[in-house]
LUMTOR-314321 format. One record per atom (N, C-alpha, C): residue number from 0; z, y, x; atom name. Coordinates in steps of 0.05 Angstrom, whole numbers. Atoms other than C-alpha are relative to their C-alpha. Layout:
% residues N
     k       pz       py       px    a
   NUM        Z        Y        X   CA
...
This chain:
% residues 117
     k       pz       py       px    a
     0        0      -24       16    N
     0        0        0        0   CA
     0        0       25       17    C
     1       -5      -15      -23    N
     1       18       46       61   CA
     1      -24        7        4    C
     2       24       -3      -15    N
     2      -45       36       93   CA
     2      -21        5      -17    C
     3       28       -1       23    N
     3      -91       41       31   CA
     3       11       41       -5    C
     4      -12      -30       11    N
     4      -49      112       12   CA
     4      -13       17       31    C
     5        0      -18      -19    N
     5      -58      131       87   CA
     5      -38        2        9    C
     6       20       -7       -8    N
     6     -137      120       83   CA
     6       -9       21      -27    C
     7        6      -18       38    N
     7     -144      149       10   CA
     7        5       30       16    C
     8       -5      -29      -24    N
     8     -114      222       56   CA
     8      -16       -2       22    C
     9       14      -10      -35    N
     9     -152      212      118   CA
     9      -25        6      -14    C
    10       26       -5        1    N
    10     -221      202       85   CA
    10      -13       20       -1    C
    11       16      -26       -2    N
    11     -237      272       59   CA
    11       11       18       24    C
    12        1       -8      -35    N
    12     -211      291      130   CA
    12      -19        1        9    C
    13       22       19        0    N
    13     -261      253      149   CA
    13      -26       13        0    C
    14       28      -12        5    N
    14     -317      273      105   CA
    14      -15       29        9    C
    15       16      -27       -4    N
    15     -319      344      128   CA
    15       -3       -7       37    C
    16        7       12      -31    N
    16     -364      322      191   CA
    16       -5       29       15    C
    17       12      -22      -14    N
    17     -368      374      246   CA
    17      -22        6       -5    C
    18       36       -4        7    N
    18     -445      356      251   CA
    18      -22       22      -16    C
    19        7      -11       27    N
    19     -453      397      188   CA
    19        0       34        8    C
    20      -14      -22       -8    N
    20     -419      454      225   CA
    20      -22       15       26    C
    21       13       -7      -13    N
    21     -454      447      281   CA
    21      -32       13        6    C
    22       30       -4       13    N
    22     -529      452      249   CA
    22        2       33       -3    C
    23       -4      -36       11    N
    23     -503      524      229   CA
    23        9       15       13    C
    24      -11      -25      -21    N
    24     -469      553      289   CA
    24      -10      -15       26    C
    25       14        6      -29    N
    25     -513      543      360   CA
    25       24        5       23    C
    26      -17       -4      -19    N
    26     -451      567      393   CA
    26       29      -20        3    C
    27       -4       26        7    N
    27     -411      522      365   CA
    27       -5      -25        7    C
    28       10       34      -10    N
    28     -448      456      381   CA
    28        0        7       35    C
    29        2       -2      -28    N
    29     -456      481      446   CA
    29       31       -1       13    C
    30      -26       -5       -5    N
    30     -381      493      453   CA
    30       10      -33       -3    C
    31       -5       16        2    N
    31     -370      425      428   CA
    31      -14      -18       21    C
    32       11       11      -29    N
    32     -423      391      472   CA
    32       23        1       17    C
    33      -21      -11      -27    N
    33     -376      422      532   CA
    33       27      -11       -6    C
    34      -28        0       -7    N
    34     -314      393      508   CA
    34        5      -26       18    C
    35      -16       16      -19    N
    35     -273      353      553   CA
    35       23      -11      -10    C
    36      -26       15        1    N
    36     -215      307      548   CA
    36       25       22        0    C
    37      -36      -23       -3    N
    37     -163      366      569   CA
    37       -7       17      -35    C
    38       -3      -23       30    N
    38     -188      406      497   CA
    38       14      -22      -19    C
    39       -5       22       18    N
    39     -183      338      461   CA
    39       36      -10       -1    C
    40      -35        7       -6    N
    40     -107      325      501   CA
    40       11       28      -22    C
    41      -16      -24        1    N
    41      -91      400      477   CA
    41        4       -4      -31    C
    42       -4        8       31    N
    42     -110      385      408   CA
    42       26       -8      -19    C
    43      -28       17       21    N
    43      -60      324      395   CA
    43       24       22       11    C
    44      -22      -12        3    N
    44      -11      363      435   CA
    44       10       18      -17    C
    45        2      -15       15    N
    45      -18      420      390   CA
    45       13      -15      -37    C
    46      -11       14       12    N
    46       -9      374      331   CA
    46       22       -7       -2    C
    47      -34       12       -8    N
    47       50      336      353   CA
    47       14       28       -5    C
    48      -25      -26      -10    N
    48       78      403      362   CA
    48        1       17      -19    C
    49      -11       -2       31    N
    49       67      426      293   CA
    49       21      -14      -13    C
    50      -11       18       24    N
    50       86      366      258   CA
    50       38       -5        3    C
    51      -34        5       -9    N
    51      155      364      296   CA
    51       14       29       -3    C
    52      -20      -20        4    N
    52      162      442      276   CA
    52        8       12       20    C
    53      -10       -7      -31    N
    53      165      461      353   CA
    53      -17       22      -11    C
    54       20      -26       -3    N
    54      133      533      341   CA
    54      -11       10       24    C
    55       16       -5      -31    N
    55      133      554      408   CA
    55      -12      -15       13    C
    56       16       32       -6    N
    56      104      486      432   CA
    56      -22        1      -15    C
    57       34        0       15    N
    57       43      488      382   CA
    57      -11       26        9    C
    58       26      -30        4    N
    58       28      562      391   CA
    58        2        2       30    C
    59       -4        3      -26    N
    59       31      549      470   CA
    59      -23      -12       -1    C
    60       29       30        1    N
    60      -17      487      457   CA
    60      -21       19      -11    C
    61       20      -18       10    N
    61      -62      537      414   CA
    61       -9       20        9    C
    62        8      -14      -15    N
    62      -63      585      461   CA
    62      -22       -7       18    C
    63        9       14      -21    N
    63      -85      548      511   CA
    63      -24      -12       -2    C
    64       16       10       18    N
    64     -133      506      467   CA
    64      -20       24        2    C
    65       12      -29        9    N
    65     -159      579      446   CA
    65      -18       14       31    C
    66       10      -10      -27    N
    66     -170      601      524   CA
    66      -24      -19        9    C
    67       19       22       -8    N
    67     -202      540      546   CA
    67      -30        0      -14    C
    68       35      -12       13    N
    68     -258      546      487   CA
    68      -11       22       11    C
    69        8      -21       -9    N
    69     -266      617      508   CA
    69      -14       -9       31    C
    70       10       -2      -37    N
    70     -280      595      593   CA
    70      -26      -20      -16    C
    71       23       12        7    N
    71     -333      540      548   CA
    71      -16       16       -1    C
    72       15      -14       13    N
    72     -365      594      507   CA
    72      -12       21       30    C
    73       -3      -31      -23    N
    73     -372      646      572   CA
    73      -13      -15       21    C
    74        1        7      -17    N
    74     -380      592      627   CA
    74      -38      -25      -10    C
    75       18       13       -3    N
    75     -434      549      586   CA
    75      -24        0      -25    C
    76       15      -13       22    N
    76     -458      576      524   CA
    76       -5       32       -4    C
    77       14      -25       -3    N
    77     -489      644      547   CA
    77       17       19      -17    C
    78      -19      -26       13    N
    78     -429      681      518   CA
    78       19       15       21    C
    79      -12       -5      -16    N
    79     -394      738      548   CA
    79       27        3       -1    C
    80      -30        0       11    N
    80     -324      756      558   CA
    80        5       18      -24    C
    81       -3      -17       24    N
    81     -342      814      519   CA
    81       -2       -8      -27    C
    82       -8       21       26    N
    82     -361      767      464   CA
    82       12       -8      -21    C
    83      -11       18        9    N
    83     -308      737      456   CA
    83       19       14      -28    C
    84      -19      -18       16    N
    84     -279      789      410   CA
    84      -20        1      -21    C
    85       17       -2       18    N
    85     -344      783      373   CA
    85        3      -25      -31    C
    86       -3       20       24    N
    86     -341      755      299   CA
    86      -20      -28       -1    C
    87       15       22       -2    N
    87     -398      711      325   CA
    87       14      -31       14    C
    88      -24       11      -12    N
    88     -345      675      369   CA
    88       25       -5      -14    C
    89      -17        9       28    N
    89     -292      674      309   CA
    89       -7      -15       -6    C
    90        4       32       25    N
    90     -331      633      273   CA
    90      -16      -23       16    C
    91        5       23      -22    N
    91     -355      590      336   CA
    91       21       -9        3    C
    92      -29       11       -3    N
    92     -280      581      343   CA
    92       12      -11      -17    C
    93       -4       19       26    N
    93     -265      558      281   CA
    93      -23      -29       -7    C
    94       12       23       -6    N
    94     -320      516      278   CA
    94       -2      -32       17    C
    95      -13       20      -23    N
    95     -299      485      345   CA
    95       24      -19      -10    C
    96      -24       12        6    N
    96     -236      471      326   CA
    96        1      -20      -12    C
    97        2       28       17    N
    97     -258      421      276   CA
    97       -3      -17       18    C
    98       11       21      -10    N
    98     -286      379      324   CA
    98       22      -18       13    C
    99      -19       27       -5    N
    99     -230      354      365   CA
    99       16        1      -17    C
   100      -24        9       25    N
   100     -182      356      304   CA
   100      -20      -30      -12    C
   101       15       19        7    N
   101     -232      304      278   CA
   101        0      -18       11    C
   102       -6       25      -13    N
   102     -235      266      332   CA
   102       23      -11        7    C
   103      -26       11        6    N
   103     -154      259      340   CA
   103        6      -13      -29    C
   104       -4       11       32    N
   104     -155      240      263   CA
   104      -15      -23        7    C
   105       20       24       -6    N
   105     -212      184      279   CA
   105       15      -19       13    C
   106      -17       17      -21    N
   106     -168      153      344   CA
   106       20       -5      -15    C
   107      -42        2        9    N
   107      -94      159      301   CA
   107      -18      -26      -24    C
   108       -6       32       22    N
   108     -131      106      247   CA
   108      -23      -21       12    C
   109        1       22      -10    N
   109     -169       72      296   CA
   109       19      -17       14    C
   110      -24        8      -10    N
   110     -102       58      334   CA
   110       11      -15      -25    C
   111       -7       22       19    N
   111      -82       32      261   CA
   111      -18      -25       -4    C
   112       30       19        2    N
   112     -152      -17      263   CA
   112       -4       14      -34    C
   113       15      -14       21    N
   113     -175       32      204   CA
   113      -22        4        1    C
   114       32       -8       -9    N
   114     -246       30      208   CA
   114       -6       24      -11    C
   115        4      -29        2    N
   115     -271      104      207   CA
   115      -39       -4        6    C
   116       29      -10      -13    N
   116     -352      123      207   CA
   116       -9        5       27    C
């Protein structure tokens, strides 16, 4: 029952695929392309550090998370630092963001053997 309740919540997680995101923001996919394992670590840490109510610990992790996209966007998707203040970069950043949240949601119910798309 657990595990049926805990895919019934993940799926429309799930359904909203980056992919969709990425088709519509070039800065975006490109940002994602570029990620690395340390954005993906920063992610869960970030998480974890919500869900346990650590404020300063998540908004440390989100900082950080937040910088890191920025050296992507500047260092490999033809954006500048000046940019980064640009609303075109807002919504590259939000768009980003989905991606490794997605992929930590994917790993936490493959670690349950939850088959995921």
């Amino acid at each position: 029952m657990i595990r049926a309740l805990i895919i019934s919540a993940s799926l429309p997680l799930l359904a909203m695929n980056a992919s969709a995101v990425e088709a519509e923001n070039p800065v975006a996919a490109c940002m994602i392309t570029n990620t690395t394992p340390t954005q993906k670590s920063g992610m869960k840490q970030m998480i974890i550090s919500a869900l346990q109510e650590d404020k300063p610990s998540a908004t440390d992790a989100f900082l950080k998370l937040s910088f890191e996209a920025a050296l992507i966007a500047t260092a490999e998707c033809g954006m500048s630092f000046a940019d980064v203040q640009s609303p075109t970069f807002k919504r590259a950043l939000e768009a980003y963001g989905q991606s490794p949240g997605e992929a930590v949601m994917k790993d936490a119910l493959l670690l349950m053997d939850i088959p995921v798309d």
